[in-house]
N, C-alpha and C positions, 0 to 999 in steps of 0.2 A: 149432703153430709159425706165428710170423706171416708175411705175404709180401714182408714188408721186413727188410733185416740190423738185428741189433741194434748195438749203439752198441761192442759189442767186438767185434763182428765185424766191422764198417765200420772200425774202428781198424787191425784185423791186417791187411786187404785193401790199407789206404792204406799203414800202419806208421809211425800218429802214435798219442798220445797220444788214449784215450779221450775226454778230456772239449778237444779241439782240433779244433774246429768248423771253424775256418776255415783250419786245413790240409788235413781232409778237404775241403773245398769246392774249394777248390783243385788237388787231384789228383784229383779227379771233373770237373771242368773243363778243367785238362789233359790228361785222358787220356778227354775226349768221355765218359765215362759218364755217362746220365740220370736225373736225381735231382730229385728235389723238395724244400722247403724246409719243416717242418712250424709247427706253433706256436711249439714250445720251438724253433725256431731250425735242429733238428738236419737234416742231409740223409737223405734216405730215399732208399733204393737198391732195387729188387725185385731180391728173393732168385731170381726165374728171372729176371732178366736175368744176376745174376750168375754162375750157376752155366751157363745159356748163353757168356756169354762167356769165361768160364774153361777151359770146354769146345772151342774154337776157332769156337766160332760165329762169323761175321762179324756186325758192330753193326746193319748196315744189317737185315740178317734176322733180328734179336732185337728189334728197335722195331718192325720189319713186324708181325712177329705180335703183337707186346705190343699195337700201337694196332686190330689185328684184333680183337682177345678184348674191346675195351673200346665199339667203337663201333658198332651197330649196320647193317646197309646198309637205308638209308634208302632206296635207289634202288628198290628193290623197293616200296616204297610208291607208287611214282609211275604216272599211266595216262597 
């Protein structure tokens, strides 16, 4: 399973039409959710943020740990 929603499950979450790009972009912008934009265009959603946030997570501690898991601390490099 990939770590992003697929293109009908991004639709049911929003409740637009599959192939309506630019309504899902739209309700991921209104409604602060972080997405990316890929090649084809589509918005890519991580599948644990969503299912955090569905959860009653708060957004601010589901981007915490999402930007945690991705960036190394550098700081520990330093003398």
């Amino acid at each position: 399973m990939s770590q992003y929603l697929t293109r009908d499950e991004l639709s049911e979450l929003v409740g637009c039409q599959p192939r309506s790009l630019g309504c899902m972009k739209r309700w991921l912008e209104r409604n602060k959710w972080p997405f990316e934009i890929n090649i084809a265009g589509f918005p890519q959603v991580s599948r644990q943020y969503r299912d955090a946030r569905m959860n009653g997570a708060s957004p601010r501690t589901v981007a915490r740990v999402a930007d945690e898991e991705q960036e190394p601390d550098f700081a520990a490099l330093e003398t």
